[in-house]
N, C-alpha and C positions, 0 to 999 in steps of 0.2 A: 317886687322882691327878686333878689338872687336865686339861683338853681341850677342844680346841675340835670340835663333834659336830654334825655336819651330817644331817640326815635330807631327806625329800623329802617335799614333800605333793602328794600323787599325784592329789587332789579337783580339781586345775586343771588344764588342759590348753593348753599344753604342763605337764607337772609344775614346782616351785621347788624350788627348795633352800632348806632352814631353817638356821640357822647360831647356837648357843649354847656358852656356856661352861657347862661340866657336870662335876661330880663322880663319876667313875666308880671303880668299886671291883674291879672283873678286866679281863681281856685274854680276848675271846670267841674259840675256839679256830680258828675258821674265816677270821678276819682277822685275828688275830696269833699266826699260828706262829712258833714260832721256841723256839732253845735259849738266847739271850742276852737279859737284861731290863736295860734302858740307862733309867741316871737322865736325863732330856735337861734338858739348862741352855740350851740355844740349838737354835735352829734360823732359818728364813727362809723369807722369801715369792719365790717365781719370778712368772713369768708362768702356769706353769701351776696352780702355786696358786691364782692368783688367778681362774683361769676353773672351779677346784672350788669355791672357797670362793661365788663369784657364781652359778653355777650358767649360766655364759655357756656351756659349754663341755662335751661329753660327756665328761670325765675322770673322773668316780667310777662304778666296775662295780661296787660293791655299799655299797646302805645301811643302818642308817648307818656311817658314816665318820669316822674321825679324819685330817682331813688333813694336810698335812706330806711333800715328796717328799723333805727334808733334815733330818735331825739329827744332835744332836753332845752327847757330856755322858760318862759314866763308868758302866760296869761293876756292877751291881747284884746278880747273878748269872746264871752261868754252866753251864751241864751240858757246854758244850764243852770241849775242851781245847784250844781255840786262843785262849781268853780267859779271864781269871782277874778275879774281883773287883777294881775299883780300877782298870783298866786303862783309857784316855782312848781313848775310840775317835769312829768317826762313822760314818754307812750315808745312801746315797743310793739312787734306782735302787729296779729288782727287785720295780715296781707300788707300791713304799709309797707310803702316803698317794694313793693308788688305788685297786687291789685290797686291801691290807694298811693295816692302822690305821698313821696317819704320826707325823711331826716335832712336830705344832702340839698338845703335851702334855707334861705332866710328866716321864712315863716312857713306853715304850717296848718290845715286845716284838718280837725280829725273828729271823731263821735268820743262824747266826756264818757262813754264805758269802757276806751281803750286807757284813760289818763290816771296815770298815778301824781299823788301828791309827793315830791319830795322830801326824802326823812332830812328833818332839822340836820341831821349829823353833817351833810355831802350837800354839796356845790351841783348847778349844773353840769360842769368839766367834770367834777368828780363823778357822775354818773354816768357818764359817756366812756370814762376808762373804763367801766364795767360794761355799761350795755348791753345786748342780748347776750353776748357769750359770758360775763359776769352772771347775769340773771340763770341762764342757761344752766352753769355750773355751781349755782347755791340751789339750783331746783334737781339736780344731780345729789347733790351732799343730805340734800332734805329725804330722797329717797332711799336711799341706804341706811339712814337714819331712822326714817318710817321702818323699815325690814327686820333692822335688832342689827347693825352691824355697828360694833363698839370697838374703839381704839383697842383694849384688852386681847380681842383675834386676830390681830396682823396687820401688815403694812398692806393701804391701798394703792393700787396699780392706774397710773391715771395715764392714757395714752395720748399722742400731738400734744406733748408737753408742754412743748414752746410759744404752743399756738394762742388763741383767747379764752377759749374754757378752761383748756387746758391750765394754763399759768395759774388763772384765780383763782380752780379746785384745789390746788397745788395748797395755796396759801388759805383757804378757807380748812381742810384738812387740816394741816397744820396747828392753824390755832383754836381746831376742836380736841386736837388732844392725840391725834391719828400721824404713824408715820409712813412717809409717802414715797413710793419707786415710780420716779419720771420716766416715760418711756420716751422716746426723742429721736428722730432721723437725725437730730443735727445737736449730738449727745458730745461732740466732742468740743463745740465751741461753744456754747450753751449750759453746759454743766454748773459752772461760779454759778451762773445768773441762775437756774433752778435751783439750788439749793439756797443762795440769796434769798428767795419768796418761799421757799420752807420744805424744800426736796432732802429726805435724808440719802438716798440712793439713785442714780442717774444712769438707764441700760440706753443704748443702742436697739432700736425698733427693727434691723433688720432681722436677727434670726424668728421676729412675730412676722413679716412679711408675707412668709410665703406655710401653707398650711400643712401643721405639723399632726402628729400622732392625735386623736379622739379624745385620748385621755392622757394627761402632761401631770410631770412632778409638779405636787401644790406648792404656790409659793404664795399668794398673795389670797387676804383674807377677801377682797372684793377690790370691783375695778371702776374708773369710769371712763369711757369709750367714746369717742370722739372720731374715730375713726371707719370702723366699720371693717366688712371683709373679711381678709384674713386674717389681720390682727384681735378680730372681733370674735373669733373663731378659736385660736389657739390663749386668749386671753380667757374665754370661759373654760378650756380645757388646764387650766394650771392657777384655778381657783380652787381654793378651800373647798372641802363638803360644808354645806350650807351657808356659803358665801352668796356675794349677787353682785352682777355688772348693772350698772346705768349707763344705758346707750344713748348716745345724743346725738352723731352723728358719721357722714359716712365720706369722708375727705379720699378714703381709699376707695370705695367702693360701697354700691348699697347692694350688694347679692348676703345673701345669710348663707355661710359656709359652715362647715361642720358638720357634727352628728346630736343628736340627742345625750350621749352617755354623760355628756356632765350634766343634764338636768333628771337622770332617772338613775345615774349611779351615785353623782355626789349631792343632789338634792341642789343644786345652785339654780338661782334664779337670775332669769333676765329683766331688766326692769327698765322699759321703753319711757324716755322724757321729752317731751313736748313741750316748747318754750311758746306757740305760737298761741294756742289757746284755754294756756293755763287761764282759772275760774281769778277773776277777782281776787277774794280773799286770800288768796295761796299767792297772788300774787303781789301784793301787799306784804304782806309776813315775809317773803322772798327780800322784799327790798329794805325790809325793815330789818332784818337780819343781818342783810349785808352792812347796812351802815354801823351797826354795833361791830362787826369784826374788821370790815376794812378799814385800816390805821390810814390816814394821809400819806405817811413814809411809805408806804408798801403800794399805795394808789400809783404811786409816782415809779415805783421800781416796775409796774407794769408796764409802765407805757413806752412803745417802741419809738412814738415820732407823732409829734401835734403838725396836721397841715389844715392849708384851709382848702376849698373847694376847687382853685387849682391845679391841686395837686393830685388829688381824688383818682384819673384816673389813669396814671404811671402809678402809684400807688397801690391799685386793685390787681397791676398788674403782680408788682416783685409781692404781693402776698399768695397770690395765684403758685408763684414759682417758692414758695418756701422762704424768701429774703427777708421777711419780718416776724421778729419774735413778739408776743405778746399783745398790745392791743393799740393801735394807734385811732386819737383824736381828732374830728374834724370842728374845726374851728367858723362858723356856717360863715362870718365876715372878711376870712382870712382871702 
């Protein structure tokens, strides 16, 4: 099998990360357990891809690595009996392409309690433009929803607009019935394209930058936060009384800034989302959901750029550096 195989050279200090396309011929026992071996035809680069593949980022616990936190492709064999040869599935989550050999390869070995079965609706490719940050961002929209927050109380505030949760909350919002304030470093050339996928409003994330007043004029009924910091900070300070942010991540920073007064003056709730070890069931419904709302038209207006392996990791780079909007496809034979 193909793979992209990251090793480290430990001779410099701070250590690098090495990063080759390699011809490997097994799955080492230690980093790919598992009872299901998945042909992968797609997979895709996140943000945290892209700080394994640069080595920006403490995400690989053991080397080398096949990384990859998403893939998608077909049934190769099975010793489970929850999966049968043939069978179109995909696995996120659960350390791959972390702790466990990932997506960014031919095939694939992993445990059948990471594997989802693919909804009829979506294609392997089609799951790959959502991927964990698609998943990520329908388990975002499911929590606000759990809270009582209904289209009826205001426009949602969804920050790193341009990014991968970002974009598909955009559009998942959207066509629940909810209108949405993209928030956007890069709000001036990006604008068409968020409202394209279902932005009714487009600010400029610089004046959330840097941390403003405790307590901020309400604007937005709830948020969801992609970002972290200080934007994470003055975005619960200019929510609704009895609003709620879903945090999912921290691209600016993972410090928790601010004060308590929007959770003990205006009653807003913070509401922490983890993609990584969401339950089964929840995670099913997640995917199943998603195929009911995402249109094929709209799959395709996400995606920034199909590469194949490649290309992976100039790639990991210009997303590192803000260059790529939305959600680019890895094509595992490309």
């Amino acid at each position: 099998m193909k793979a992209l195989y990251l090793t480290q050279n430990t001779a410099q200090n701070p250590p690098t990360t090495l990063a080759e396309i390699k011809e490997l011929t097994d799955f080492p026992a230690d980093v790919a357990p598992g009872d299901v071996t998945i042909k992968v035809t797609h997979s895709s680069l996140n943000y945290k891809d892209a700080l394994a593949i640069t080595g920006k980022g403490p995400i690989i616990r053991n080397f080398p690595m096949v990384p990859g936190i998403d893939l998608a492709g077909e049934v190769m064999a099975s010793t489970s009996p929850k999966f049968a040869v043939g069978d179109k599935v995909l696995a996120t989550s659960y350390g791959i392409g972390e702790i466990h050999w990932g997506g960014l390869a031919t095939q694939a070995r992993v445990k059948s309690d990471w594997v989802v079965k693919i909804p009829a609706q979506f294609t392997a490719r089609q799951t790959m433009i959502l991927g964990t940050a698609g998943f990520t961002a329908m388990l975002c929209v499911m929590a606000l929803e759990k809270y009582g927050i209904t289209p009826d109380q205001g426009d949602i505030a969804v920050t790193g607009a341009a990014g991968g949760v970002g974009s598909v909350a955009i559009h998942i919002l959207q066509q629940k019935g909810f209108k949405v304030t993209a928030i956007s470093g890069r709000h001036e050339t990006e604008a068409a394209w968020l409202k394209a996928i279902g932005a009714n409003h487009v600010i400029d994330r610089g004046p959330l930058s840097k941390l403003g007043k405790p307590l901020q004029r309400e604007q937005w009924a709830a948020g969801i936060d992609t970002v972290g910091s200080h934007i994470l900070a003055n975005l619960l300070a200019a929510t609704k009384y009895r609003g709620a942010v879903a945090a999912c991540g921290l691209a600016q920073g993972g410090e928790m800034l601010g004060t308590v007064m929007p959770f003990i003056l205006r009653n807003v709730a913070l509401l922490g989302v983890d993609s990584v070890n969401t339950p089964m069931p929840i995670r099913q419904l997640a995917w199943d959901s998603l195929a009911k709302i995402m249109a094929p038209a709209i799959l395709e207006k996400l995606v920034a750029k199909e590469i194949g392996l490649t290309d992976a990791v100039a790639t990991a780079h210009d997303i590192l550096a803000g260059r790529v909007r939305g959600r680019v496809v890895v094509a595992t034979n490309g």
